[in-house]
BAMISE-899083 format. One record per residue (C-alpha): x, y, z; residue number from 1. Coordinates in nm, 4 decimals. Example, Ala and Ser with C-alpha at 12.3 -4.5 7.8 and 13.67 -1.06 7.14 Angstrom:
BEGIN
<rec><u>1.2300</u><v>-0.4500</v><w>0.7800</w><n>1</n></rec>
<rec><u>1.3670</u><v>-0.1060</v><w>0.7140</w><n>2</n></rec>
This chain:
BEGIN
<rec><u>6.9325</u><v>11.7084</v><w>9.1993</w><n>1</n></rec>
<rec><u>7.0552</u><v>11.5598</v><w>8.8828</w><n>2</n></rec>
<rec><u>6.8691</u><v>11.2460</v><w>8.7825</w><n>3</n></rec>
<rec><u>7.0141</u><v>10.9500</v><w>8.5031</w><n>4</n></rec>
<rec><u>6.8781</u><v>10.8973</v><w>8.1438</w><n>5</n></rec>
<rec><u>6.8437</u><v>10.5404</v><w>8.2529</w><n>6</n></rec>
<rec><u>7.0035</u><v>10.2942</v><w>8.5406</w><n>7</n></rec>
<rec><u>7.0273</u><v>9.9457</v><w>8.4816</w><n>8</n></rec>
<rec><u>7.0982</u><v>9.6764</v><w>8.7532</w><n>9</n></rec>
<rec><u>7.2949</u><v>9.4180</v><w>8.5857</w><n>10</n></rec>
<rec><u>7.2763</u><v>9.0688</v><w>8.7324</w><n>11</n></rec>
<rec><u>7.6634</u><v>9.0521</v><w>8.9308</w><n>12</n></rec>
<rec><u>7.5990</u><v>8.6697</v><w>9.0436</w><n>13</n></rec>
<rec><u>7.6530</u><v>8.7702</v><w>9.3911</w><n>14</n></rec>
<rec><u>7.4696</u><v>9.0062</v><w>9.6665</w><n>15</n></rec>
<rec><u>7.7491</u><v>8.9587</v><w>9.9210</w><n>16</n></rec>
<rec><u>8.0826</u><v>9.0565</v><w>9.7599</w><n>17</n></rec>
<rec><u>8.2197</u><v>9.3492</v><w>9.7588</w><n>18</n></rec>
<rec><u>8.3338</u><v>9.5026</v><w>9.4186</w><n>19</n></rec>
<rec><u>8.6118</u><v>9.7260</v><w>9.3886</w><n>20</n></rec>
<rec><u>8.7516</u><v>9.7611</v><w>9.0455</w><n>21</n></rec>
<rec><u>8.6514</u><v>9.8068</v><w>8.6765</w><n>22</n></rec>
<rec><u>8.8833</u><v>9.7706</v><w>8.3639</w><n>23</n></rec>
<rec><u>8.7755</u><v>9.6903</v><w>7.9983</w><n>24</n></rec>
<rec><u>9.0438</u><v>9.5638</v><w>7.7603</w><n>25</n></rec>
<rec><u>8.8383</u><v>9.6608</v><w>7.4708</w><n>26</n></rec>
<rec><u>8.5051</u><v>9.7539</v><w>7.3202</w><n>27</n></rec>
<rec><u>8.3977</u><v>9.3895</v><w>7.4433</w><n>28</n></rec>
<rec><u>8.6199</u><v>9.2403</v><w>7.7214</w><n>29</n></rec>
<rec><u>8.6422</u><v>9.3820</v><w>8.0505</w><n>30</n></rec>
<rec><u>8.6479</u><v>9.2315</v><w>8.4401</w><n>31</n></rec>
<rec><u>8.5341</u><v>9.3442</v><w>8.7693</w><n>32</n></rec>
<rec><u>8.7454</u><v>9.2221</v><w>9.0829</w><n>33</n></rec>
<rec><u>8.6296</u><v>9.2126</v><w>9.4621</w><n>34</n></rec>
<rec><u>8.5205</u><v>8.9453</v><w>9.7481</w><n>35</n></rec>
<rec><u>8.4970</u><v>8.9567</v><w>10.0987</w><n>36</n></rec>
<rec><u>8.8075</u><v>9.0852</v><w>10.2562</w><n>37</n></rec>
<rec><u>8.8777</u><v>8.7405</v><w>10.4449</w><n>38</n></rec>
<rec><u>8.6981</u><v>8.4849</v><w>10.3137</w><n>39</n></rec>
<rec><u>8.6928</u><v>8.5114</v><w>9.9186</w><n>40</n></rec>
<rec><u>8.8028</u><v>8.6476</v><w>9.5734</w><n>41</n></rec>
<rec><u>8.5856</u><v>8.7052</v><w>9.2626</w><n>42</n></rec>
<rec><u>8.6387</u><v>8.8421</v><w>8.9350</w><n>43</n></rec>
<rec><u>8.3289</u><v>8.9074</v><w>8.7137</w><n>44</n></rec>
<rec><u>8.4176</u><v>8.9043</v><w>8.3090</w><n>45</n></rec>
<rec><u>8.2286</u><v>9.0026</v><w>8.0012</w><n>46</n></rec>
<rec><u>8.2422</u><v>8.9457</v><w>7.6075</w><n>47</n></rec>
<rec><u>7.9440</u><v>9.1964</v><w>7.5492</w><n>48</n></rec>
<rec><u>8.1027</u><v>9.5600</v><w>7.6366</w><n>49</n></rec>
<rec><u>7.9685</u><v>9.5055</v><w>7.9904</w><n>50</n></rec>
<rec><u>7.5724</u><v>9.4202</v><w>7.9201</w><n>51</n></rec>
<rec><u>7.5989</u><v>9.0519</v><w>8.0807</w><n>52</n></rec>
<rec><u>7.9185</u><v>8.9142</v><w>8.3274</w><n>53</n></rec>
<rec><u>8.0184</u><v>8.5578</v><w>8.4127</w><n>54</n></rec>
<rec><u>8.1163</u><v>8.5476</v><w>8.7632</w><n>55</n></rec>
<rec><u>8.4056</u><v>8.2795</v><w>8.8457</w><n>56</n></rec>
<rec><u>8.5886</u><v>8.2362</v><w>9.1988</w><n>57</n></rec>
<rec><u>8.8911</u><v>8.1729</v><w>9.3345</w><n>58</n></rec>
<rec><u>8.9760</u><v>7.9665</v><w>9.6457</w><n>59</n></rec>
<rec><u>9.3798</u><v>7.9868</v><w>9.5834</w><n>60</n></rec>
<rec><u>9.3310</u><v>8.3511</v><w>9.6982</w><n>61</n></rec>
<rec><u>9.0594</u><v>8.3557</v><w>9.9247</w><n>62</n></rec>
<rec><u>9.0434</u><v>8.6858</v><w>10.0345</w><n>63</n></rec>
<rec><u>8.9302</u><v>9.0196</v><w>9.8495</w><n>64</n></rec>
<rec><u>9.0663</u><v>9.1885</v><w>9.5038</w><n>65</n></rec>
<rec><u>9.1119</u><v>9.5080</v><w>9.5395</w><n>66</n></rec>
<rec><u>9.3094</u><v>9.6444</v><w>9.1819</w><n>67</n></rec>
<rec><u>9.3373</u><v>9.4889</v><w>8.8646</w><n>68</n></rec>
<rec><u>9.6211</u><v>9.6416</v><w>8.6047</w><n>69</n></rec>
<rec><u>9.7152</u><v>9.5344</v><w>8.2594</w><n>70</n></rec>
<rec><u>10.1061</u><v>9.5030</v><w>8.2761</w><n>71</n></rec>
<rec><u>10.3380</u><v>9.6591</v><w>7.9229</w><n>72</n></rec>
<rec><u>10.3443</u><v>9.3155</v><w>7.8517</w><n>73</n></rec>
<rec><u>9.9616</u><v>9.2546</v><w>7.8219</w><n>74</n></rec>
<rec><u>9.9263</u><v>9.0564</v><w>8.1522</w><n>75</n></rec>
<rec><u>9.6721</u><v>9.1112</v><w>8.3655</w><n>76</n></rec>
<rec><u>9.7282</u><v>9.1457</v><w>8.7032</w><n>77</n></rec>
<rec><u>9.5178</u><v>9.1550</v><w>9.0439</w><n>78</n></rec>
<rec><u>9.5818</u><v>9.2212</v><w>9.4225</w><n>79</n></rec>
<rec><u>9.4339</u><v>9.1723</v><w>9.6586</w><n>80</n></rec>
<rec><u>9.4044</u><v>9.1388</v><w>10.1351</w><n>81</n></rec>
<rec><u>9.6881</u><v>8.9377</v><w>10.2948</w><n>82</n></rec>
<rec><u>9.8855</u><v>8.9797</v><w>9.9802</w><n>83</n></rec>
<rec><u>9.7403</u><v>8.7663</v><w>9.7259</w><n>84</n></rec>
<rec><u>9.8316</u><v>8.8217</v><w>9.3795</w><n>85</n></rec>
<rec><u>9.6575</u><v>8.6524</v><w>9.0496</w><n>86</n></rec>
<rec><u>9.8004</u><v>8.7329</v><w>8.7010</w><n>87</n></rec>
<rec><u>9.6774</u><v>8.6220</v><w>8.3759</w><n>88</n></rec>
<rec><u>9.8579</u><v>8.5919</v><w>8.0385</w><n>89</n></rec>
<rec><u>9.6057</u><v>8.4810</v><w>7.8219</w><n>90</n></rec>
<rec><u>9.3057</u><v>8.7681</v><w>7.9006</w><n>91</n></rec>
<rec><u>9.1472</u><v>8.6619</v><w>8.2142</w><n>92</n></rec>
<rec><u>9.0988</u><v>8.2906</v><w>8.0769</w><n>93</n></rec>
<rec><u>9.3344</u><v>8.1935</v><w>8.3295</w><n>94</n></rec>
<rec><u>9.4882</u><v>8.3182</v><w>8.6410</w><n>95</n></rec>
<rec><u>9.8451</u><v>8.1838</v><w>8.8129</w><n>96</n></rec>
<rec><u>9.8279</u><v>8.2753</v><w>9.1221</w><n>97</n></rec>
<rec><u>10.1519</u><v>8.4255</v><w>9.3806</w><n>98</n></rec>
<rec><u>10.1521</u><v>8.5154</v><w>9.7414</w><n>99</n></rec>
<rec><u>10.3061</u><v>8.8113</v><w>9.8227</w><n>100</n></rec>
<rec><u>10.4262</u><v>8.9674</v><w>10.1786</w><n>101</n></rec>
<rec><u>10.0829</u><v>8.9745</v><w>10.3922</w><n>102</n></rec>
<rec><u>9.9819</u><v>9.2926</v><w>10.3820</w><n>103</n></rec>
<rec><u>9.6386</u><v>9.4619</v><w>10.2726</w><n>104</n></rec>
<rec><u>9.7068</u><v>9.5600</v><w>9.8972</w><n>105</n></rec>
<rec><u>9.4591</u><v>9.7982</v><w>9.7639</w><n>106</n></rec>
<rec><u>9.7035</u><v>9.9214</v><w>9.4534</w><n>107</n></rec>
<rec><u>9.8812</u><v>9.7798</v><w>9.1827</w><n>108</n></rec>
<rec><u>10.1112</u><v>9.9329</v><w>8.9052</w><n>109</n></rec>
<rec><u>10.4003</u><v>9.8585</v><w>8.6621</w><n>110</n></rec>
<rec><u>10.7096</u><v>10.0763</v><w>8.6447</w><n>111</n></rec>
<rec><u>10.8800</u><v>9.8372</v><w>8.3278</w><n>112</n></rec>
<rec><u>10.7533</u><v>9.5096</v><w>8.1743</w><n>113</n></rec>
<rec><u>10.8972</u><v>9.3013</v><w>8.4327</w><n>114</n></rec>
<rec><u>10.8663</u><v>9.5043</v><w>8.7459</w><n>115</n></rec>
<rec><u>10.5638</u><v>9.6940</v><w>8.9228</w><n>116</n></rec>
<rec><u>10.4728</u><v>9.8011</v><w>9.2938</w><n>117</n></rec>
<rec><u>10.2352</u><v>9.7311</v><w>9.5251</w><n>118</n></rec>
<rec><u>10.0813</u><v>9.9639</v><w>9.7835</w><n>119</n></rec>
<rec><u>9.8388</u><v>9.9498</v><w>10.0547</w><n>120</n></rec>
<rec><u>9.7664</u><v>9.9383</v><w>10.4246</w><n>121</n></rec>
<rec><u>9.5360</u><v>10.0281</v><w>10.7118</w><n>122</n></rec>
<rec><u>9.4501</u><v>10.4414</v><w>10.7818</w><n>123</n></rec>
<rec><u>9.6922</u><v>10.5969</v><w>10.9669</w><n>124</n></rec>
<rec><u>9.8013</u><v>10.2427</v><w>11.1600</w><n>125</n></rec>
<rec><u>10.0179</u><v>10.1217</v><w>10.8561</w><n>126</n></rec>
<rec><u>10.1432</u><v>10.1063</v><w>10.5403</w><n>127</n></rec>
<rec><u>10.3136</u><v>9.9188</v><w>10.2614</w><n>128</n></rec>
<rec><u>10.5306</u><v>9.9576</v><w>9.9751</w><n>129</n></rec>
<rec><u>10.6408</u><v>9.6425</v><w>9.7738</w><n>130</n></rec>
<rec><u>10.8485</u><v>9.5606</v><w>9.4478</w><n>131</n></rec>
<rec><u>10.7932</u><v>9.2827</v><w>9.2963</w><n>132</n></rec>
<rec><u>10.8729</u><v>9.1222</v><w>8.9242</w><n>133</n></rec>
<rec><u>10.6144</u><v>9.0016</v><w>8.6615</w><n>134</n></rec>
<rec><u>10.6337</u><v>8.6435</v><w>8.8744</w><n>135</n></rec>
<rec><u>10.5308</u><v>8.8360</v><w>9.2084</w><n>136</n></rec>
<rec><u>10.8190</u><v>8.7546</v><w>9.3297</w><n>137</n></rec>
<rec><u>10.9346</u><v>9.0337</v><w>9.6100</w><n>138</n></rec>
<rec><u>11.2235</u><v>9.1658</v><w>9.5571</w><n>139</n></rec>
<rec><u>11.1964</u><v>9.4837</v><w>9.8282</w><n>140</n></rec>
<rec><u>10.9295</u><v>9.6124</v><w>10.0370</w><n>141</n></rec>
<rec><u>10.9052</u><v>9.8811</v><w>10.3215</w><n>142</n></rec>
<rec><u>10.6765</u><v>9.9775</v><w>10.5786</w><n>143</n></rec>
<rec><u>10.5158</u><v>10.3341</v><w>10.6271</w><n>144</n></rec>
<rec><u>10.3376</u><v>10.5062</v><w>10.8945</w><n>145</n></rec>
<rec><u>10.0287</u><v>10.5638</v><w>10.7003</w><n>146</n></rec>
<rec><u>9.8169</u><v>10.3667</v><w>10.4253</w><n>147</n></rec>
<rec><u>9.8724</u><v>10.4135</v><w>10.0580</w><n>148</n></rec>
<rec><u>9.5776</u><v>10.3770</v><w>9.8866</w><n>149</n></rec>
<rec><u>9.6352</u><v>10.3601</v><w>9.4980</w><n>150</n></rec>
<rec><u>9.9258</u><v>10.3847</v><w>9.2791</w><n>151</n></rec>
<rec><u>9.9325</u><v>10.4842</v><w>8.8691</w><n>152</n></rec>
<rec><u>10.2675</u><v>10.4429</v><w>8.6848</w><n>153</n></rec>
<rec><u>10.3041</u><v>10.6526</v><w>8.3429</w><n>154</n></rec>
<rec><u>10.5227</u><v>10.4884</v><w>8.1027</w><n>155</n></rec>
<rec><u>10.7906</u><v>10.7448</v><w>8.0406</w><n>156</n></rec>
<rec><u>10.8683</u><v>10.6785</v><w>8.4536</w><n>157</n></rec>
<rec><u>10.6516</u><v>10.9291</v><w>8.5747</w><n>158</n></rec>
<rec><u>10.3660</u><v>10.7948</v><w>8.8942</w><n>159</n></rec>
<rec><u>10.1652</u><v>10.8895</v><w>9.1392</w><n>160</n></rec>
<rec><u>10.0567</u><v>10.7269</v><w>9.4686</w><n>161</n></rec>
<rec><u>9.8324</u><v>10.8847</v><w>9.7196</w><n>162</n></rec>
<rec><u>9.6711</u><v>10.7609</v><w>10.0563</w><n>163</n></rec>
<rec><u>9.6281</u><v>10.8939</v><w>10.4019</w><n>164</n></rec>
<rec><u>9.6763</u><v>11.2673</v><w>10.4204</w><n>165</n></rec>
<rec><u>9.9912</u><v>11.2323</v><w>10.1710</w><n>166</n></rec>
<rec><u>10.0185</u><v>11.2281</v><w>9.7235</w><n>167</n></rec>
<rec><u>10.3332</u><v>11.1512</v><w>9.6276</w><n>168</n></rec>
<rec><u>10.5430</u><v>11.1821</v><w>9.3109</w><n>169</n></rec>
<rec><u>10.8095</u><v>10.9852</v><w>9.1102</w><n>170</n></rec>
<rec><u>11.0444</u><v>11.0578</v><w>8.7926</w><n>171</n></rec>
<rec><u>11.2189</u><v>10.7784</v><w>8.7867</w><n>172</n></rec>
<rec><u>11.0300</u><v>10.4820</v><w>8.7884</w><n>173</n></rec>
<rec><u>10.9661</u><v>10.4561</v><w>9.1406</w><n>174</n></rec>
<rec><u>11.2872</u><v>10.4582</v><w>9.2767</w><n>175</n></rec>
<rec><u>11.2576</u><v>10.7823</v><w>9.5066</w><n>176</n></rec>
<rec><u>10.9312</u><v>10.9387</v><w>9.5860</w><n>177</n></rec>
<rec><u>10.8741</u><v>11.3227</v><w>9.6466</w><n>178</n></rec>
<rec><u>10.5519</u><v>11.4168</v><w>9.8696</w><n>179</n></rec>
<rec><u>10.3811</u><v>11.6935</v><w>9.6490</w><n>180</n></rec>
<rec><u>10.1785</u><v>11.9759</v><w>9.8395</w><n>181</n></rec>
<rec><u>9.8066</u><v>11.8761</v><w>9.8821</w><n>182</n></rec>
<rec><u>9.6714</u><v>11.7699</v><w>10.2462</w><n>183</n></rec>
<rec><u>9.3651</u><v>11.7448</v><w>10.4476</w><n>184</n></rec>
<rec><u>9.2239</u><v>11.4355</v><w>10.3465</w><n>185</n></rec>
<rec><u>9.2834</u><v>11.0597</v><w>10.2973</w><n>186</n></rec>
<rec><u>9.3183</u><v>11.0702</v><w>9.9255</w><n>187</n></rec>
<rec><u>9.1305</u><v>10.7708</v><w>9.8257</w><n>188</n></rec>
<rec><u>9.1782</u><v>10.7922</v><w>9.4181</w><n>189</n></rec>
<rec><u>9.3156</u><v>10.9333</v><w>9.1270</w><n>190</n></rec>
<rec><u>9.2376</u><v>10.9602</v><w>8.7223</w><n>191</n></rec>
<rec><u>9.5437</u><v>11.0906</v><w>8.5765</w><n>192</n></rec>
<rec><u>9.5276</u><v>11.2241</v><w>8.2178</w><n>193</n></rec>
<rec><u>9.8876</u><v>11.3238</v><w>8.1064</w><n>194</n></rec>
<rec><u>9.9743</u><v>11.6630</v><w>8.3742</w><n>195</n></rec>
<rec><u>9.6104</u><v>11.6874</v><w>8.4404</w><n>196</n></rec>
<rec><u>9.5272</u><v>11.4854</v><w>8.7712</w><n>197</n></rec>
<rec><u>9.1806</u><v>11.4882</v><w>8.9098</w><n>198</n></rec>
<rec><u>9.1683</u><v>11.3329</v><w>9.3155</w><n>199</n></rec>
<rec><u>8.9083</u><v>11.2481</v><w>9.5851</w><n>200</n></rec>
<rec><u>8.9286</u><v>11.2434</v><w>9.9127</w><n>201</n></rec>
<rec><u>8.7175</u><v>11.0409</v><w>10.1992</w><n>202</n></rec>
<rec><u>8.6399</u><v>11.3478</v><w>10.3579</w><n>203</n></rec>
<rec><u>8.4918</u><v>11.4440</v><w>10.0254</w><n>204</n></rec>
<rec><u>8.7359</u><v>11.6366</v><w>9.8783</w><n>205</n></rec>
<rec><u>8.8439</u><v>11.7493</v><w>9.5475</w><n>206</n></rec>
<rec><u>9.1456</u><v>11.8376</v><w>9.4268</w><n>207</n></rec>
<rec><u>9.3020</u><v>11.9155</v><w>9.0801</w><n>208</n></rec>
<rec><u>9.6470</u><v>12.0005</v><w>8.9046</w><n>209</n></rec>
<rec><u>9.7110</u><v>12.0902</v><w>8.5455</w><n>210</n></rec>
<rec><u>10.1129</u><v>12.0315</v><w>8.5712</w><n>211</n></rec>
<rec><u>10.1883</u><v>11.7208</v><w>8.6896</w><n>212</n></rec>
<rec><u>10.1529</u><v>11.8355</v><w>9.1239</w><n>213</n></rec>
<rec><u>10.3670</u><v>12.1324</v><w>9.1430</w><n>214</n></rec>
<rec><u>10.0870</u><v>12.3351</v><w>9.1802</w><n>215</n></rec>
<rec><u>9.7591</u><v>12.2245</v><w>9.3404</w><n>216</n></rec>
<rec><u>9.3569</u><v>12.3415</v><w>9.3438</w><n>217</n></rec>
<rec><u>9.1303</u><v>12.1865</v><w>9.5991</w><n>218</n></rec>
<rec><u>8.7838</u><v>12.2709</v><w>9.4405</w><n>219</n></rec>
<rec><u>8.5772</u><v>12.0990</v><w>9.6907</w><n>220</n></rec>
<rec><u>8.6574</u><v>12.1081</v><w>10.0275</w><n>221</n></rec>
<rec><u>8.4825</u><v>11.7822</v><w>10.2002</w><n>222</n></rec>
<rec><u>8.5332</u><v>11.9502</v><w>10.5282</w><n>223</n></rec>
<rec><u>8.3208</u><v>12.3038</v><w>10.4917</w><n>224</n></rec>
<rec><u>7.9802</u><v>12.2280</v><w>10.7242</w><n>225</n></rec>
<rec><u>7.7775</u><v>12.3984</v><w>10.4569</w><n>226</n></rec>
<rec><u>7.8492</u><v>12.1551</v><w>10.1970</w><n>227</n></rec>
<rec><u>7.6880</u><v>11.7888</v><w>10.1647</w><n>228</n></rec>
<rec><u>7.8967</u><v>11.5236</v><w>10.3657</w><n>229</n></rec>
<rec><u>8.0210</u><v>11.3026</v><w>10.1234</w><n>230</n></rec>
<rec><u>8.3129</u><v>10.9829</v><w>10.1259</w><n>231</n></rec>
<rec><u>8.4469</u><v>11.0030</v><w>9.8430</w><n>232</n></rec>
<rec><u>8.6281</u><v>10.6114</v><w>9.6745</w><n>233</n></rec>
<rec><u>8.6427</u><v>10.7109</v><w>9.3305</w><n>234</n></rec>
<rec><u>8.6586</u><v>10.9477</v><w>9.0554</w><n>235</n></rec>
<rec><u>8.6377</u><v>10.9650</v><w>8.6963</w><n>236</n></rec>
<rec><u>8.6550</u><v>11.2282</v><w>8.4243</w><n>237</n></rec>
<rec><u>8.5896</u><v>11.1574</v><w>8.0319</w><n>238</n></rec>
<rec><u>8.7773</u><v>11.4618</v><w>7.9412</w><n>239</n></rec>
<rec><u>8.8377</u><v>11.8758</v><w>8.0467</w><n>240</n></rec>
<rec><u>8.4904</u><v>11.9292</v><w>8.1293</w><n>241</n></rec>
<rec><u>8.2780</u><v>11.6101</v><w>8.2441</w><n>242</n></rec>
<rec><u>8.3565</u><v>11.4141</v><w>8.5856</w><n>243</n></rec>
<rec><u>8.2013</u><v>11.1428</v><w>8.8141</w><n>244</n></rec>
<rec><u>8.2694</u><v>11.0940</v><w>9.1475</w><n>245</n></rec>
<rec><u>8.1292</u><v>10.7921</v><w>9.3361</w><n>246</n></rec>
<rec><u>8.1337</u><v>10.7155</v><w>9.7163</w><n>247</n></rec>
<rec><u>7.9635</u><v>10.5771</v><w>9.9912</w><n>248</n></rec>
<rec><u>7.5705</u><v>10.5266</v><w>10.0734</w><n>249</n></rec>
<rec><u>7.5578</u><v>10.5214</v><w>9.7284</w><n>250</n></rec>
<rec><u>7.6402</u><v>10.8910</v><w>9.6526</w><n>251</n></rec>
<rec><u>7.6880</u><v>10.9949</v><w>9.2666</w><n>252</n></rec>
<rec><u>7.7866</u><v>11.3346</v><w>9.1900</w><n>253</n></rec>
<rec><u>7.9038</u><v>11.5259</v><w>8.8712</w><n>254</n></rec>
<rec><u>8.0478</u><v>11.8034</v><w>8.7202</w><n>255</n></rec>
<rec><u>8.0010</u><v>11.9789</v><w>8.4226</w><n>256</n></rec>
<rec><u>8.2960</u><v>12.2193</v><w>8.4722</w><n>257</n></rec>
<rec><u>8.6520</u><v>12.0389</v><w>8.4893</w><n>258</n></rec>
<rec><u>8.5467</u><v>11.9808</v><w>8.9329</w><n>259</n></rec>
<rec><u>8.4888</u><v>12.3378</v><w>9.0110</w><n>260</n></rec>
<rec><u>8.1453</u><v>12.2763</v><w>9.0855</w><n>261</n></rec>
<rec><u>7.9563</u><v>11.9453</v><w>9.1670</w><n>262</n></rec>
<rec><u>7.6170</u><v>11.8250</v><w>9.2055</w><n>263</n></rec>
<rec><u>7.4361</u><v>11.5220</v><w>9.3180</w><n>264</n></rec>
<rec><u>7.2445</u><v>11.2076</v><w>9.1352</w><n>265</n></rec>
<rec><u>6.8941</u><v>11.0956</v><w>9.2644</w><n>266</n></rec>
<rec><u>7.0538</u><v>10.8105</v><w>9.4462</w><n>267</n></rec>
<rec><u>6.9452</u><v>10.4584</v><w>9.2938</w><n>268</n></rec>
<rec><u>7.0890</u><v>10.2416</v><w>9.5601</w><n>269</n></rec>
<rec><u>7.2305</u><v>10.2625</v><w>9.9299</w><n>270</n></rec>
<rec><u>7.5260</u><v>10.0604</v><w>9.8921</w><n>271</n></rec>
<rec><u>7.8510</u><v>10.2204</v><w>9.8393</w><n>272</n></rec>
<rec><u>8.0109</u><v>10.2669</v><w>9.5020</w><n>273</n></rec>
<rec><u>8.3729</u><v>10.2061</v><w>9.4726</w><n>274</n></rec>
<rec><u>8.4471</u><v>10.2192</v><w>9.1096</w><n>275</n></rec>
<rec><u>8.3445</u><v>10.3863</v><w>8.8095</w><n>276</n></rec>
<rec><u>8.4292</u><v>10.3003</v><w>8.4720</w><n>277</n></rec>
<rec><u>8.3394</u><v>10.4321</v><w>8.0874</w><n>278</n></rec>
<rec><u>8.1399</u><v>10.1216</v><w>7.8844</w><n>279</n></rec>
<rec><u>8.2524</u><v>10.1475</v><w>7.5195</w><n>280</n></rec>
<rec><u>7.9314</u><v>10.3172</v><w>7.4046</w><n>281</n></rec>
<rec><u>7.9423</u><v>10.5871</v><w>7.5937</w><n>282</n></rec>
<rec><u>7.7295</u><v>10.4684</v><w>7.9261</w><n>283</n></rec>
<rec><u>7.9284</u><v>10.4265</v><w>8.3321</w><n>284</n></rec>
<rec><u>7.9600</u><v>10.1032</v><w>8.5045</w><n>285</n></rec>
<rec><u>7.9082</u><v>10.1413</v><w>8.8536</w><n>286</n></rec>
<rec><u>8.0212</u><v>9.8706</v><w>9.0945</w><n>287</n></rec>
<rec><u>8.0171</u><v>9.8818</v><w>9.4973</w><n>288</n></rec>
<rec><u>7.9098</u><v>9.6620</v><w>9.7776</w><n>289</n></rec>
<rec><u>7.6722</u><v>9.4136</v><w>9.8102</w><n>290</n></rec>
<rec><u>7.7866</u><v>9.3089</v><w>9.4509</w><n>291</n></rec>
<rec><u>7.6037</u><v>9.6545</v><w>9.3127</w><n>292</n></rec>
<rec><u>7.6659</u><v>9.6684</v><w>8.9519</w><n>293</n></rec>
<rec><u>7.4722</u><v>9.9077</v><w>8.7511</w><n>294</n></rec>
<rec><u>7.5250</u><v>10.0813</v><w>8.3917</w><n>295</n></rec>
<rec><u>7.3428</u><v>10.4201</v><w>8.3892</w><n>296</n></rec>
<rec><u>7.3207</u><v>10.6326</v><w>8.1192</w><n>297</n></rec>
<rec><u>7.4276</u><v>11.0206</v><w>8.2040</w><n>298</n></rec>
């Protein structure tokens, strides 16, 4: 049992929402998104490194965030359930807001300036795959058999997508999509770092590649009965050595040796925790349900 230097609960305005995404701009700005899949949207912003947030609404939407990207251009950009898109051009001031084909977005990426894609879907029912330009305007989509559940774009044209017992891989800026050879889970995240890729799965899974996905480790498998149960929603790792992975019931684990081996945080809360984020001093942001937002110290 591995136990924080120090866990903050910072005040999120809300103990309803769900929160699903972290990003920080810069050592000051930064913006959580979430909401209740049906009802609402929320983004929560600070001006302090991510010590106190504003929370502001947004009935245009009215249904949950789910990713939030900054575009090439410096746009921001959120998606969200039943296809709602917000974007922002002046740093979250502001958000225009675009409605999109009606699907359940969870992922968000640009592949150029003006263009990005947007994935999501529902397990194994369905998925989606949409193109759209920097107006969200569509200009393709396609349905799959299976839900995507993030996507990460590199900028010389390289990305990644993974989702429901399939990670996929493109060269070429999205335009065709090669399924790379790592299964047995629904791959529910990825921190890409260059060729180095570290992925969780729901099952609990862990999986790792050093060159790009032609070759693939799974260093924890989620599914052996003599390891803790564990669904798995995010991941995060500050460099070779150090990862976080954060999932449901309010699970925190680590580890100290590139995701070989992992071990468990004294849990601080019972909600799950669905994104992970590093504050610019060094410290994680934690957010999850139940509008769970906590900065620990490891």
């Amino acid at each position: 049992m591995l136990y924080f230097q120090g866990v903050q609960k910072l005040n999120s305005a809300t103990d309803s929402d769900r929160l699903n995404k972290i990003l920080f701009l810069d050592n000051n700005t930064g913006f959580v998104v979430g909401g209740e899949r049906f009802t609402n949207s929320v983004i929560l912003t600070t001006h302090d490194g991510g010590y106190t947030w504003q929370k502001t609404s947004y009935p245009l939407a009215d249904k949950g965030l789910y990713d939030l990207v900054l575009s090439p251009s410096g746009a921001l950009y959120a998606c969200g359930f039943d296809g709602k898109l917000l974007r922002s051009y002046d740093n979250g001031n502001t958000w225009a807001f675009s409605q999109i084909f009606y699907q359940a977005f969870t992922g968000i990426a640009f592949t150029d300036a003006s263009h990005a894609i947007v994935v999501g879907g529902v397990s194994f029912d369905e998925g989606a795959f949409q193109r759209i330009d920097s107006s969200g305007s569509v200009l393709s989509w396609d349905s799959l058999g299976y839900q995507l559940n993030k996507i990460i774009m590199a900028p010389n044209g390289t990305g990644y997508m993974c989702g429901y017992g399939s990670m996929q891989k493109t060269t070429d800026s999205g335009k065709t999509w090669a399924f790379q050879k790592v299964e047995g889970d629904n791959f529910t995240y990825m921190d890409v770092h260059g060729n180095e890729i570290w992925m969780c799965g729901y099952n609990g899974g862990i999986y790792y590649t050093s060159d790009g996905g032609s070759n693939w480790t799974r260093y924890r498998n989620g599914n052996d009965v003599v390891l803790p149960r564990y669904r798995l929603l995010c991941i995060l790792f500050t460099d070779d050595h150090n990862g976080w992975a954060t999932g449901e019931g309010g699970k925190v684990i680590r580890s100290t040796d590139g995701g070989r081996h992992w071990a468990e945080y004294k849990q601080f809360t019972t909600n799950s925790l669905r994104s992970i984020a590093l504050c610019p001093n060094g410290d994680l942001l934690i957010a999850g349900d139940g509008g769970s937002l906590y900065r620990v110290s490891p």
